[in-house]
C-alpha positions as CSV (number, residue, x, y, z in Angstrom):
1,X,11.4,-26.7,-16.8
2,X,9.0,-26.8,-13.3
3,X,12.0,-24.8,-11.8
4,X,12.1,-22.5,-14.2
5,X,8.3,-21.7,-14.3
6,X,8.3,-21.6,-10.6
7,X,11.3,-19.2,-10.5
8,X,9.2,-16.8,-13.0
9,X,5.9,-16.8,-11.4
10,X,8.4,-15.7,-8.3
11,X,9.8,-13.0,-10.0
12,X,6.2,-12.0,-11.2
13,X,4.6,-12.2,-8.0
14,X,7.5,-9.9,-6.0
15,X,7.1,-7.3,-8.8
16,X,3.0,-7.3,-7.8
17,X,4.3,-6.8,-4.6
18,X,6.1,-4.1,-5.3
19,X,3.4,-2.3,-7.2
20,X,0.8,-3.1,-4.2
21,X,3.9,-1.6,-1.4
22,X,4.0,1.5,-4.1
23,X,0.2,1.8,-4.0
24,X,0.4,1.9,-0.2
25,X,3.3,4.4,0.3
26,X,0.9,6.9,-2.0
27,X,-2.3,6.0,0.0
28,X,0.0,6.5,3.5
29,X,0.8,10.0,1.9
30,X,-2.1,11.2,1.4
31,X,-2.2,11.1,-2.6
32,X,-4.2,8.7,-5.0
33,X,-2.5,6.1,-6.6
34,X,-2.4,6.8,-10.8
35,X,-4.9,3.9,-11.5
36,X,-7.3,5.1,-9.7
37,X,-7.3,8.5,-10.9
38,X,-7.5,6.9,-14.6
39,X,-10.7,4.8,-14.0
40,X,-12.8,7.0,-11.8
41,X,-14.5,8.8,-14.3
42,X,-15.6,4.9,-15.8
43,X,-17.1,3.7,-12.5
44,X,-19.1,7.0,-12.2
45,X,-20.8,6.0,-15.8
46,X,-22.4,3.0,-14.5
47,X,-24.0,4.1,-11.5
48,X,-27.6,3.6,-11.9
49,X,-26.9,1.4,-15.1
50,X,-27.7,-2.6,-15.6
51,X,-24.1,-3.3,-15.0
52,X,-24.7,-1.8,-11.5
53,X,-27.6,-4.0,-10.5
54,X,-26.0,-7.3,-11.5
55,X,-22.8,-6.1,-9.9
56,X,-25.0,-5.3,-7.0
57,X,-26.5,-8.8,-6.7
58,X,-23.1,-10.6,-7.7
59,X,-21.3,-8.2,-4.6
60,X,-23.9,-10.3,-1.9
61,X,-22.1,-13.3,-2.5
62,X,-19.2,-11.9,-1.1
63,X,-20.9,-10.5,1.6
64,X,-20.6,-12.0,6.0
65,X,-24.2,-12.8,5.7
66,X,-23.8,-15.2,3.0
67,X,-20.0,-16.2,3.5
68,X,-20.7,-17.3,7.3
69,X,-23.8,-19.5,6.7
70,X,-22.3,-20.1,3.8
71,X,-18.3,-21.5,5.0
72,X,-20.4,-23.8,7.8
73,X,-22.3,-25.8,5.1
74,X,-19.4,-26.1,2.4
75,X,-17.1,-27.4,5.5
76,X,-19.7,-29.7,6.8
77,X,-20.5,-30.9,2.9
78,X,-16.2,-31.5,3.0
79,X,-15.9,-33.3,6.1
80,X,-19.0,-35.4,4.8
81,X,-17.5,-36.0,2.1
82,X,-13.2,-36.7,2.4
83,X,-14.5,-38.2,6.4
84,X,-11.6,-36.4,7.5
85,X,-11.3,-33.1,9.8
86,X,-7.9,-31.1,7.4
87,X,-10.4,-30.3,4.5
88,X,-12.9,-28.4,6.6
89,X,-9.9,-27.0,9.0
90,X,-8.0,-25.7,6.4
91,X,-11.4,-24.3,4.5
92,X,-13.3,-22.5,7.2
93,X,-9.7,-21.8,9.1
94,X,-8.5,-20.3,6.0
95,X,-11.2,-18.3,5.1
96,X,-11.5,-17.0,8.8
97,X,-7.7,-16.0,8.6
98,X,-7.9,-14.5,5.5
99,X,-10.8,-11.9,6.9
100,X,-8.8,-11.4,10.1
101,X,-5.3,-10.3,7.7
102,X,-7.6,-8.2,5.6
103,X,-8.5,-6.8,8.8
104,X,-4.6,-5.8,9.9
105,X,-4.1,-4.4,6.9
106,X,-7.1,-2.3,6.5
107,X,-6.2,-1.0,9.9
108,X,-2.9,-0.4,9.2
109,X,-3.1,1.5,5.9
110,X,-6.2,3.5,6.8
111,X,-8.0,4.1,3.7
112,X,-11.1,6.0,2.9
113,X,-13.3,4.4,0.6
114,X,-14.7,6.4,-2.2
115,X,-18.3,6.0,-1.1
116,X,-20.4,4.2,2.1
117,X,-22.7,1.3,1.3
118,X,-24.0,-0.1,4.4
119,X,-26.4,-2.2,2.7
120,X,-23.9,-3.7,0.8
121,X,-21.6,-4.1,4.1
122,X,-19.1,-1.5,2.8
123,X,-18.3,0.7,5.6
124,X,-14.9,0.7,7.4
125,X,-11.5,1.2,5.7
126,X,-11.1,0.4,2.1
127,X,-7.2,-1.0,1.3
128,X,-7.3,-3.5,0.3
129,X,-11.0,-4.8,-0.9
130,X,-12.0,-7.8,1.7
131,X,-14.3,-9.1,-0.8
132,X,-11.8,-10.0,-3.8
133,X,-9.3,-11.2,-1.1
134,X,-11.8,-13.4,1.0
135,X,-13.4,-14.5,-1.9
136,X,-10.1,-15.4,-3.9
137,X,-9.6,-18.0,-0.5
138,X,-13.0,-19.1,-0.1
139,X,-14.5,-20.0,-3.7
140,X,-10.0,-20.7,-4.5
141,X,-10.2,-23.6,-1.6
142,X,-13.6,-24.8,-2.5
143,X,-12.3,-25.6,-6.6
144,X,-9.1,-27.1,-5.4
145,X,-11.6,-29.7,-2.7
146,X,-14.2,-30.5,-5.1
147,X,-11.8,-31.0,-8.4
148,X,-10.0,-32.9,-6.2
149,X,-13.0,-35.6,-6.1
150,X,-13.5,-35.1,-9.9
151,X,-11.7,-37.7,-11.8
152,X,-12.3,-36.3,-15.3
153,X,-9.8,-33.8,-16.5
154,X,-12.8,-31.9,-18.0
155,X,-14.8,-31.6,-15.0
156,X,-11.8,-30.2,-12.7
157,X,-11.8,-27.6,-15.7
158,X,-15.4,-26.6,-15.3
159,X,-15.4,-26.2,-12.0
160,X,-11.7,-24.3,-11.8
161,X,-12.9,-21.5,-14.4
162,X,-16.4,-21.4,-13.2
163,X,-15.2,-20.4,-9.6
164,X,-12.3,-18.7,-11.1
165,X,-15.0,-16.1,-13.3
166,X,-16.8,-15.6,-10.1
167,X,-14.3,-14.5,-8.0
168,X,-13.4,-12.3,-10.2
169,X,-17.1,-10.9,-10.4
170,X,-17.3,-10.3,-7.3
171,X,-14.0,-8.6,-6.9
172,X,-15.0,-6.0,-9.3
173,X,-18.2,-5.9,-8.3
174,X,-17.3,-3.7,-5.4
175,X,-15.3,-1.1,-8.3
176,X,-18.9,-1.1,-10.1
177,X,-20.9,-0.1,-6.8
178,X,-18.3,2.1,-6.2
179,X,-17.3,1.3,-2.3
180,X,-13.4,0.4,-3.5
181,X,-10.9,1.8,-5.5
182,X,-9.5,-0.3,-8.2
183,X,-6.7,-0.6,-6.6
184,X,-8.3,-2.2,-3.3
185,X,-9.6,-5.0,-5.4
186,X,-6.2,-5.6,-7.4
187,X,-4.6,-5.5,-4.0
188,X,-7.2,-8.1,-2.7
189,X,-6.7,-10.1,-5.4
190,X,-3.2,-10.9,-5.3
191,X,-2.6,-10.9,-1.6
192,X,-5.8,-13.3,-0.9
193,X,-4.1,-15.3,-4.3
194,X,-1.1,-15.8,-2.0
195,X,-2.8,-16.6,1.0
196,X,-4.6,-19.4,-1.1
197,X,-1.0,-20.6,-2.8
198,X,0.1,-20.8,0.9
199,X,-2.9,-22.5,2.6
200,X,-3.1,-25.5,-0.4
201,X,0.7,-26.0,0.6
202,X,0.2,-26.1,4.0
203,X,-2.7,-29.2,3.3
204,X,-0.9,-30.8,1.0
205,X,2.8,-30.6,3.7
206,X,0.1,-32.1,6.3
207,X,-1.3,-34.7,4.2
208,X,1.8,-36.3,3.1
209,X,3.1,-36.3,6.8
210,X,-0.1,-38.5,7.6
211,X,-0.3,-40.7,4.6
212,X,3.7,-41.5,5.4
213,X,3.1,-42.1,9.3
């Protein structure tokens, strides 16, 4: 039954993929991707709305000047806690790799973003969004630490779909102020989704080597 699950979230995660290599093969041609045409005319009627400010607020913690100060104390607050350097390593390391991929990528598509926000540090190439795929690693690697130290079923919940709905917030937050396509942040999501699957393996691979030597 495991097998089986794993063999279709496989399947379901190559067909993303695909969609995202689609997406790029459009963007490297020059046209728009049909998604984005679709929901363009939405994100243009919530400029200057309520949606906007919140979305505007929610964007900042998704931002370098919050992450960096940000990734030191959560890593310090880890090591504190587990007394043991893999938790912060893979944290801070992860995030940090995750922002320099999402930097290769942006550099190899080349995308213009639909609008320049320096304030909100949206300038630079747009595919795919570095806030929903930073933020996916970063807030994704700080629920799996801190449920891990939970031992009730229903706080491990809390704090999964708490970080979970935030992540997500702040993903489409950057649709709403309109510096990203939609596309960018679906892109973010799933490829900083995989970087997270990958990093948790890589901990828990290293842990059991230590706990059997």
């Amino acid at each position: 039954m495991v097998s089986k699950r794993k063999y279709i979230l496989f399947i379901f995660m190559v067909l993303l993929l695909a969609m995202i290599a689609v997406w790029v093969v459009k963007i490297l041609n020059g046209s728009v991707p049909y998604v984005d045409q679709w929901t363009r005319d939405l994100v243009a009627q919530m400029d200057e709305t309520v949606l906007y400010t919140i979305a505007r607020w929610l964007t900042e913690l998704g931002s370098s000047t919050f992450l960096i100060p940000f990734v030191i104390i959560i890593a310090l607050f880890l090591w504190w806690k587990y007394y043991d350097w893999l938790p912060p390593i893979i944290f801070a390391g992860g995030t940090l790799g995750t922002h320099l991929l999402n930097q290769l990528i942006k550099g190899l598509v080349e995308r213009e973003r639909p609008s320049i926000l320096i304030a909100a540090n949206a300038e630079g190439h747009s595919f795919p969004s570095g806030h929903a795929m930073i933020s996916i690693v970063c807030y994704g690697l700080l629920a799996y630490f801190i449920a891990a130290l939970l031992k009730t079923k229903r706080g491990k919940i809390v704090v999964h779909s708490s970080l979970a709905i935030l992540i997500f917030l702040i993903g489409m937050s950057r649709y709403v102020i309109n510096v990203h396509y939609l596309t960018d942040v679906v892109a973010g999501f799933i490829i900083g989704y995989l970087c997270l699957i990958a990093l948790i393996y890589i901990y828990e691979a290293i842990a059991k080597r230590r706990s059997r030597s």
